[in-house]
Kinemage of the C-alpha trace (Angstrom):
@kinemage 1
@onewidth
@group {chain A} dominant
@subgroup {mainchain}
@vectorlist {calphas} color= white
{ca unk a 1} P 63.300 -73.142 -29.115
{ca unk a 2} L 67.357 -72.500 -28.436
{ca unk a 3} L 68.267 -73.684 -24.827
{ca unk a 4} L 69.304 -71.066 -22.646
{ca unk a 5} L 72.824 -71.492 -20.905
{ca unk a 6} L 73.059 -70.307 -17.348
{ca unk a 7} L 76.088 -69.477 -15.580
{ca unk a 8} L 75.488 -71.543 -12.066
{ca unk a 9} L 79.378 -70.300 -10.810
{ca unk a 10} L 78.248 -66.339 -10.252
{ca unk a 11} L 77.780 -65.045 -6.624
{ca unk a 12} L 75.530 -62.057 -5.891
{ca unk a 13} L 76.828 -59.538 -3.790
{ca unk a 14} L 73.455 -57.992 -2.260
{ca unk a 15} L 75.498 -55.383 0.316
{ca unk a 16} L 72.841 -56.132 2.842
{ca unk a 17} L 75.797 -56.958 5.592
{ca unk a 18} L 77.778 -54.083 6.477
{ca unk a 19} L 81.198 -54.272 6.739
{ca unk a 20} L 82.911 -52.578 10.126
{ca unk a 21} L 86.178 -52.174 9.286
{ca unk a 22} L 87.205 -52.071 13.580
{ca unk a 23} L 85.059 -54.726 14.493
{ca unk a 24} L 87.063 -57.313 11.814
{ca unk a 25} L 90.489 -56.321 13.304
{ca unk a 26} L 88.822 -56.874 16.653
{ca unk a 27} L 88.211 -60.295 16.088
{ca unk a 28} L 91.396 -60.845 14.946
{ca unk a 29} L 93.216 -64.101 17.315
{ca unk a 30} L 95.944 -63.236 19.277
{ca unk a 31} L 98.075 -65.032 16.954
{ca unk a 32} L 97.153 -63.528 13.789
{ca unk a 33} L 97.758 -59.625 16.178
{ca unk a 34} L 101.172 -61.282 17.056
{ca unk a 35} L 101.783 -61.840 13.114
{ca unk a 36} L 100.772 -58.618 12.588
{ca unk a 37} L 102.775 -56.797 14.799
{ca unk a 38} L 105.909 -58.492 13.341
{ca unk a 39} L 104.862 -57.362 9.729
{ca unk a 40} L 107.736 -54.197 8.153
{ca unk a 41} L 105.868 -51.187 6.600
{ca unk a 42} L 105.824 -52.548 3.321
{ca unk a 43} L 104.304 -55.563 3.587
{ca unk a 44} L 100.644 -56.587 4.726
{ca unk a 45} L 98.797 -59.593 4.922
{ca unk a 46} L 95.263 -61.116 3.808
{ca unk a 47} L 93.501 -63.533 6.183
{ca unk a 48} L 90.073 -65.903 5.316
{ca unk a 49} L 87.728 -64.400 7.529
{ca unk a 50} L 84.641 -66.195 6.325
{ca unk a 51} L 84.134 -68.560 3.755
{ca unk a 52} L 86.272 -71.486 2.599
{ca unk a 53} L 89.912 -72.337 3.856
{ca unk a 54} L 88.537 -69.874 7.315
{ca unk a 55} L 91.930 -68.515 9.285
{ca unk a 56} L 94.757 -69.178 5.677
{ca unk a 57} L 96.944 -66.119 5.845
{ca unk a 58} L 99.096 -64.732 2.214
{ca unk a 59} L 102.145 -62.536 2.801
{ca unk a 60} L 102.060 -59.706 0.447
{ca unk a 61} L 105.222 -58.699 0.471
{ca unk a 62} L 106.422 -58.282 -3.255
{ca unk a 63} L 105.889 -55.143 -5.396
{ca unk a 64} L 102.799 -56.944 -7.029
{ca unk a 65} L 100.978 -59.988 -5.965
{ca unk a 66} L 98.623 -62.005 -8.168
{ca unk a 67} L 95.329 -63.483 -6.662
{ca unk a 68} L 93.213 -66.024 -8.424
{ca unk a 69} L 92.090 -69.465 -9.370
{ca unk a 70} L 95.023 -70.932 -11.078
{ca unk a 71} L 97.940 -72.315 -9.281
{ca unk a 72} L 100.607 -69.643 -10.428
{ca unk a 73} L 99.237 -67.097 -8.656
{ca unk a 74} L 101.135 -65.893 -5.387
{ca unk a 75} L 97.542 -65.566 -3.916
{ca unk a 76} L 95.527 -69.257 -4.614
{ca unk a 77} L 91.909 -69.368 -3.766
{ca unk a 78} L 90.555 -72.915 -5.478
{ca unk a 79} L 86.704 -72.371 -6.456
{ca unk a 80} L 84.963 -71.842 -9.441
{ca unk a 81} L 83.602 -68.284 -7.827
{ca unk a 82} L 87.059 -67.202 -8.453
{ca unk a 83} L 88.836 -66.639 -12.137
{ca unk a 84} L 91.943 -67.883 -12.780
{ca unk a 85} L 93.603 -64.414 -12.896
{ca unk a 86} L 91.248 -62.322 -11.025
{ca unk a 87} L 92.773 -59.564 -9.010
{ca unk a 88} L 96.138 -58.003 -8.515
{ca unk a 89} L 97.553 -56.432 -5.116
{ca unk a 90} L 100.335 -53.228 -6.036
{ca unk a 91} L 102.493 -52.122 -3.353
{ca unk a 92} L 103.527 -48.575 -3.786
{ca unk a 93} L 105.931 -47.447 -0.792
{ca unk a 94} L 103.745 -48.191 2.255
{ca unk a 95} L 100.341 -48.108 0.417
{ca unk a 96} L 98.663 -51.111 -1.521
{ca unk a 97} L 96.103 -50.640 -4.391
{ca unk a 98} L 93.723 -53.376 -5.496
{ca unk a 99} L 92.841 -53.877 -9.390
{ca unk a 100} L 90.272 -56.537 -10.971
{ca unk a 101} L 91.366 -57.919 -14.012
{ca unk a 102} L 87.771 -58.160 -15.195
{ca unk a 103} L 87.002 -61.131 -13.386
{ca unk a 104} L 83.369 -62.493 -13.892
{ca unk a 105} L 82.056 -62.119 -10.381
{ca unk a 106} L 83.810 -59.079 -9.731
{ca unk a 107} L 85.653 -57.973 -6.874
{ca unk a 108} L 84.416 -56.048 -3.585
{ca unk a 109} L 85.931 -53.714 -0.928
{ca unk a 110} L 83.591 -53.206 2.152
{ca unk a 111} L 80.614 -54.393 -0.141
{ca unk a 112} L 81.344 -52.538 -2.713
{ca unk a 113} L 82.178 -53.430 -6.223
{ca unk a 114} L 85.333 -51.944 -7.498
{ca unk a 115} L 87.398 -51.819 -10.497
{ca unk a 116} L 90.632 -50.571 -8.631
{ca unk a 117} L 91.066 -49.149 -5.156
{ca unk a 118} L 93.765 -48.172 -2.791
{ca unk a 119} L 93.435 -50.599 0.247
{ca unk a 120} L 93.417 -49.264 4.185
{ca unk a 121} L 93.834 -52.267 7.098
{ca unk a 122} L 90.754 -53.458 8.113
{ca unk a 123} L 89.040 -53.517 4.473
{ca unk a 124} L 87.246 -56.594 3.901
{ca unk a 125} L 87.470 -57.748 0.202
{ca unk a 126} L 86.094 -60.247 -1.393
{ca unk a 127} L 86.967 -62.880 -4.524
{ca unk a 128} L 83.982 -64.877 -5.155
{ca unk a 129} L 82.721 -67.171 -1.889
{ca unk a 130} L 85.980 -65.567 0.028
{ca unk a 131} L 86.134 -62.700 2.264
{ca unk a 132} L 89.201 -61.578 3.175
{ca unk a 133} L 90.955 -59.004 5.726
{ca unk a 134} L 93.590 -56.920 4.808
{ca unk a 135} L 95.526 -55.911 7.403
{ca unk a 136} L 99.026 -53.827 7.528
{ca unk a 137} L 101.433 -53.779 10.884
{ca unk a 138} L 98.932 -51.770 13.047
{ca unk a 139} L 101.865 -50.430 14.850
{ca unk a 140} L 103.555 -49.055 12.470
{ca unk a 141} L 100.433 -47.084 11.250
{ca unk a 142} L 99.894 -45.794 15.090
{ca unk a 143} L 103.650 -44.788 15.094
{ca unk a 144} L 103.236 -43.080 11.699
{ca unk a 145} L 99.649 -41.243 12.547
{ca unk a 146} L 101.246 -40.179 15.920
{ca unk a 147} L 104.352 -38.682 14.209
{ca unk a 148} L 102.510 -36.859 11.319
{ca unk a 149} L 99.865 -35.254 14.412
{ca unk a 150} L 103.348 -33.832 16.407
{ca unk a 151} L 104.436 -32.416 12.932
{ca unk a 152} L 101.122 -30.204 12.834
């Protein structure tokens, strides 16, 4: 009888915690608000929220930012839940869009498993045993939302 290989570095992603988006940024530290605050419009930030390495904070701040495994990457997250080159951040103006690179356990926004998808502060995403928060200048996206509701 062949012997059956298993792969023992998967996660499972079951969705049965929901993800509020408000309630995240809520228990963000006054520290990481203060970080926040001083971020420009075209730059954001992903903090650990659960999981290993809790509270580590990446700049994004380049037109593309490479998250992964492998120590090259701008983003480093070292487990074996994670592939080497497993997601990519794009920056495009003041809005950021997520793309897996076919990584084997996938990649989630707000529980859900996604193949690309344009990123809003407050989404929780997660690269294998990580969950993340990214979060954008919160200020500047109050300034912007109150100047596009006088223009109506």
């Amino acid at each position: 009888m062949p012997e059956i290989e298993y792969e023992v570095t998967s996660t499972i992603n079951l969705g049965l915690r929901s993800v509020d988006s408000e309630d995240a940024l809520e228990q963000l530290t006054s520290e990481e608000r203060n970080v926040i605050s001083q971020l420009n419009p075209e730059s954001a930030m992903l903090i650990i929220h659960r999981g290993p390495n809790r509270g580590e904070r990446f700049l994004l701040d380049s037109p593309e930012s490479s998250i992964g495994r492998s120590g090259d990457n701008e983003v480093v997250l070292d487990d074996v839940t994670v592939s080497r080159k497993h997601a990519n951040i794009r920056r495009a103006g003041e809005r950021f869009e997520l793309i897996d690179l076919g990584s084997l356990n996938g990649t989630y926004v707000n529980n859900n498993s996604i193949a690309r998808a344009t990123l809003t502060s407050g989404d929780e995403i997660q690269f294998g045993k990580f969950h993340m928060l990214f979060v954008q200048n919160l200020n500047n996206q109050n300034n912007s939302n109150n100047s596009n509701s006088s223009k109506k």
